[in-house]
Phi, psi and omega in degrees: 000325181290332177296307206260303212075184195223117146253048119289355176264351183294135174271176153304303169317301228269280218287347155325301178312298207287305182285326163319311193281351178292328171301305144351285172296311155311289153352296180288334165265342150287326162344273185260004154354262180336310186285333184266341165307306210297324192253015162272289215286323177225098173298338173281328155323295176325304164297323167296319176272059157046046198243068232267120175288334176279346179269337153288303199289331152318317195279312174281017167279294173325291188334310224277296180309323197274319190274342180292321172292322164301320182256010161288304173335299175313310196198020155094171189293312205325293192329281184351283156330290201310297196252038140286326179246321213288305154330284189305326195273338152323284193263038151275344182313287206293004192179155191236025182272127182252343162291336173277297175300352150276327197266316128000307188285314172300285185338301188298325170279164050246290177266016179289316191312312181273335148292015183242293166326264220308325187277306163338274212267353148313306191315293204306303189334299241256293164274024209102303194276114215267092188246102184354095176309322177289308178291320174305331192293304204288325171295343164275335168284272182348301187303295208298321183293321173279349168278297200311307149344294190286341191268319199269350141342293215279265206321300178316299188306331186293263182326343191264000000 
């Protein structure tokens, strides 16, 4: 379970935890959104414009650590990983925009997540099969990654 997790096992407490921190994170990035560009892409600027990069990037280290532990609780390593990397780097393929590519990133685990739930328990239903809910999901990132890789291939290849 720590490895795949079980999110057929989630309690009330684990999705309290889990929407805090969402809440949490949401606050610090409409908050502080300017300030977390500014002191990623140019810390000097930043310092200059009397803006201190070490205490951002602590606070999204802190951001960062406080939700990997909380959705490790939740719902295992594998998941974590996957939709810490797999989301984004979809939708940087689909946009070089970076407020459209975080929301373009949420949006894509949200629905890899509700077809990987939704395909789990067809599986189960229909066929039988108690098959890692957490693992299809993450099988739903792996597919979603490999169509977008293959669309813009197959775009490039068209146009050039």
């Amino acid at each position: 379970e720590v490895v795949m997790g079980n999110m057929d096992a989630l309690q009330k407490d684990d999705l309290f935890l889990v929407l805090s921190i969402l809440l949490l994170n949401l606050i610090c990035v409409v908050l502080f959104y300017k300030e977390y560009v500014i002191t990623t892409f140019d810390s000097v600027l930043a310092h200059g414009l009397g803006i201190s990069p070490v205490i951002f990037t602590y606070l999204l280290m802190s951001q960062v650590s406080l939700t990997v532990v909380g959705a490790f609780r939740a719902v295992g390593v594998v998941m974590v990983l996957a939709l810490i990397t797999a989301p984004p780097l979809i939708a940087r393929f689909l946009t070089h925009d970076l407020k459209k590519m975080i929301l373009l990133a949420s949006l894509i685990g949200i629905l890899a997540s509700f077809i990987g739930i939704a395909l789990a328990r067809h599986l189960l239903s229909i066929n039988s099969l108690a098959l890692s809910t957490a693992g299809i999901v993450v099988a739903t990132l792996t597919f979603l990654f490999f169509i977008t890789l293959f669309g813009i291939y197959l775009k490039k290849r068209i146009f050039v």
